[in-house]
Structures are given as structure tokens and as C-alpha cells.
C-alpha positions in Angstrom: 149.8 -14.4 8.1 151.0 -15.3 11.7 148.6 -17.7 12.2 148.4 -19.7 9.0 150.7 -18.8 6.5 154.0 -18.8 9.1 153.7 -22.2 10.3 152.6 -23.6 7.2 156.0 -22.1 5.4 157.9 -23.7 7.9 155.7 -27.1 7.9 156.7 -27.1 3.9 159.8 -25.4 3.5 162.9 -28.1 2.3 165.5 -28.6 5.1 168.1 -28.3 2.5 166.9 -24.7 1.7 166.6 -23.2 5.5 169.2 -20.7 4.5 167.6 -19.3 1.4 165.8 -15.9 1.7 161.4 -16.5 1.3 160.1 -13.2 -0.1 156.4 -13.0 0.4 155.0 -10.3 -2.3 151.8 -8.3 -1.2 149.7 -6.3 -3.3 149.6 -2.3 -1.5 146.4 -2.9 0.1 146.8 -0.9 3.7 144.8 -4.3 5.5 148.4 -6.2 4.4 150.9 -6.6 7.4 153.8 -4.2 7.3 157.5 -5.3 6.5 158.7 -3.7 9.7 155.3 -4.9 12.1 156.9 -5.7 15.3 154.2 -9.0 15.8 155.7 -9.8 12.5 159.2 -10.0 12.6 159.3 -11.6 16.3 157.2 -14.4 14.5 159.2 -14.6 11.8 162.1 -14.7 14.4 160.7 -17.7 16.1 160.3 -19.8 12.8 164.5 -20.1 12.4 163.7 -18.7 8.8 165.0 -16.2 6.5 161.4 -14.8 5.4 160.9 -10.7 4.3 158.3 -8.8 3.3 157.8 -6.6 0.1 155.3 -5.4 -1.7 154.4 -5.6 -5.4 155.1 -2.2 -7.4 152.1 0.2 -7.7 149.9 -0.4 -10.6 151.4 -3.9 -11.6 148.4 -5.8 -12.4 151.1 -8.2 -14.1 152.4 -8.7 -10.6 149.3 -10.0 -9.0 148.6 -13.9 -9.4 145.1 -13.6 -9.1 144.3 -10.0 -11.5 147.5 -12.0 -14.1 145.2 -14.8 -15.3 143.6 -17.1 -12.5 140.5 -14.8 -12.2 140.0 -14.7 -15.7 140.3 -18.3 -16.2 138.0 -18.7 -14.2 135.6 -16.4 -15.5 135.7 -17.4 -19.5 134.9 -21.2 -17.7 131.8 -19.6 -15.4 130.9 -17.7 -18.8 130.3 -21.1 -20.3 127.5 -22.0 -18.7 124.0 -20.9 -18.2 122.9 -18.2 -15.8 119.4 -17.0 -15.3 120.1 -14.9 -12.1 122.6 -13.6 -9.9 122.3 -16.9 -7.3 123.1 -19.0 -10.5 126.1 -17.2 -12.0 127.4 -17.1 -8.1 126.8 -20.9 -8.2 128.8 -21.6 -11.6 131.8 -19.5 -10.4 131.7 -22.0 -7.2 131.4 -24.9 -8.8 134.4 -24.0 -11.3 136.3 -22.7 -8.7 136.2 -26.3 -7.0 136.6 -28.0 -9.9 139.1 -25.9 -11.1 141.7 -28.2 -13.0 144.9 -26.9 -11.0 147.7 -27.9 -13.8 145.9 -24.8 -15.9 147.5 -22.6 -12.7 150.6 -23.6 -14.1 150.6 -21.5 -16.9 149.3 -18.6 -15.5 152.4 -18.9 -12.8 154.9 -19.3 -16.2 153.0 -15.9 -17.4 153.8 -14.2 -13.7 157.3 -15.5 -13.7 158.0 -14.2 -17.7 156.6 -10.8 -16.4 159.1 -10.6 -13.0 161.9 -11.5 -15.6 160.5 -8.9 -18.0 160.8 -6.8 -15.2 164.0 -7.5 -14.0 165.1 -6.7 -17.3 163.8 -3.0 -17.2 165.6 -2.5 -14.0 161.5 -2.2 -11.6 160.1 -0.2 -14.4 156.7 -1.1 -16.1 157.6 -0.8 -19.7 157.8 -4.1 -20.8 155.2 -6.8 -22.6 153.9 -9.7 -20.9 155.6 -12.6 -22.6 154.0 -15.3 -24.8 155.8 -18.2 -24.8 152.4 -20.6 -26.7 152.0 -22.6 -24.1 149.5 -24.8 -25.9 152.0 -25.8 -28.1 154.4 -26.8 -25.7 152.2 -28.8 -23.6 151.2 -30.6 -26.6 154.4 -31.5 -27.4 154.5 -32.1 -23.7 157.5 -29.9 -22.7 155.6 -27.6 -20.7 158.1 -26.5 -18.2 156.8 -26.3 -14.9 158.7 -23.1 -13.8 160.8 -20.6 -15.8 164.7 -20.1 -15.1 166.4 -16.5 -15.3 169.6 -16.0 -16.2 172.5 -15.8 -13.8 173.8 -12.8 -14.7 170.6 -10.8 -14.7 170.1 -12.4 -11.3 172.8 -11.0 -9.9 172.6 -7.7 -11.7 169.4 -7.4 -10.0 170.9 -8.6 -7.0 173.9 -5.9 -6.9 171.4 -3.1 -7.7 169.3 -4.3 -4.5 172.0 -4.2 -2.7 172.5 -0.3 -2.9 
């Protein structure tokens, strides 16, 4: 995290957003860097950059980009083709996984971003649906947004109850 992802954040980051909060979500696994590591936060402090830790809530598959739709993408591609033995089916899931086609990511990053709103909306809890929103339609019509916008005033309700 200190070593890659820091000074590739602020190699990318816009100029025009240096005073905008970056939350980097982690899944609970105990190898993840703690919010208040002290190696951490004095890197974090050297970038000039608002950037905080959190972790996803407990048992939120929904939350996790990779468990949400990106692993099993890739597997119904991998399932597809022919495998005769372990060092084949390890070979397909390579050669998917570089030839990956990375504007089907998109829609698995609308499906996390409709289930953070969903959540929003129940206030953290995990009593919601993952929304379906028929994406094929959409990008056949070719208004397939590439990111999904939340409304203000949920935003800030969720902001205000962060607060206290």
C-alpha cells in the first residue's frame, strides 16, 4: 500500500481535486494495513493528500469488487472452453483474465456503486437488493452510464450521520 498504491494515487489523482477526501475500502482480512498504522498515516502525510482508511462491513459480499461480479465473469468465460485437467482450466482462466475485455468491468462497478447507494439508503444495514438496472439494454441503446450518481440529499444525510 505504501509502496505502490500511495504514489500511484498521487501520480493520478486531478490537481483540481487535492482537497477531496480518497477513502480506500478494505475487505476485514487481518493481512490489510490498519486505519491508525503509524507507517501509514506518516506516508499518507507525506503525499499532501486527504486519503483514510475503512473497511468494508462484515459479511458484504456486495461490497467487494472482486466476490460482486469480476470473478464470476470471469469464470462463466473460463467455463466456456475446454478443460481436460487442472493445468488447462488454470491456463483458460489466464488467458481470459488477459484478454479480459475491461469495458465489461464497467458494469460490474455500476452493480457495486447501486449496492453502496442501496446501502446508504438502509442507513449501513444489509437488508437491501442488489439493483438491476438491465444493463444490456442500455448499452444497446448505448446510454450505458459509466458511473452512477446519488442524490444530494442522501449524500449528505449520510454525511451528517457520519459525522456523529
Amino acid at each position: 500500500m505504501i509502496g505502490k498504491v500511495l504514489p500511484e494515487i498521487k501520480r493520478c489523482w486531478p490537481r483540481e481535486s487535492r482537497g477531496e477526501t480518497i477513502w480506500i475500502q478494505q475487505d476485514n482480512a487481518r493481512t490489510h494495513v490498519p486505519a491508525d498504522d503509524p507507517d501509514w498515516l506518516l506516508a499518507v502525510a507525506q503525499t499532501g493528500l486527504d486519503i483514510r482508511l475503512m473497511h468494508q462491513p462484515p459479511n458484504s459480499p456486495d461490497m467487494n469488487i472482486l466476490d460482486l461480479g469480476f470473478f464470476a465473469s470471469l469464470q462463466s468465460k473460463a467455463d466456456d472452453l475446454n478443460s481436460s485437467s487442472l493445468n488447462d482450466l488454470i491456463a483458460n482462466v489466464l488467458a481470459e483474465y488477459q484478454n479480459y475485455n475491461p469495458y465489461l468491468l464497467n458494469r460490474v462497478f455500476l452493480t457495486l456503486q447501486g449496492s453502496l447507494i442501496e446501502v446508504m439508503k438502509q442507513r449501513g444495514g444489509n437488508h437491501y437488493k442488489i439493483p438491476h438496472m438491465n444493463k444490456d439494454r442500455l448499452e444497446r441503446l448505448g446510454i450505458l452510464p459509466d458511473r452512477l450518481s446519488c442524490d444530494c440529499e442522501l449524500y449528505e444525510e449520510v454525511m451528517q450521520a457520519l459525522s456523529t
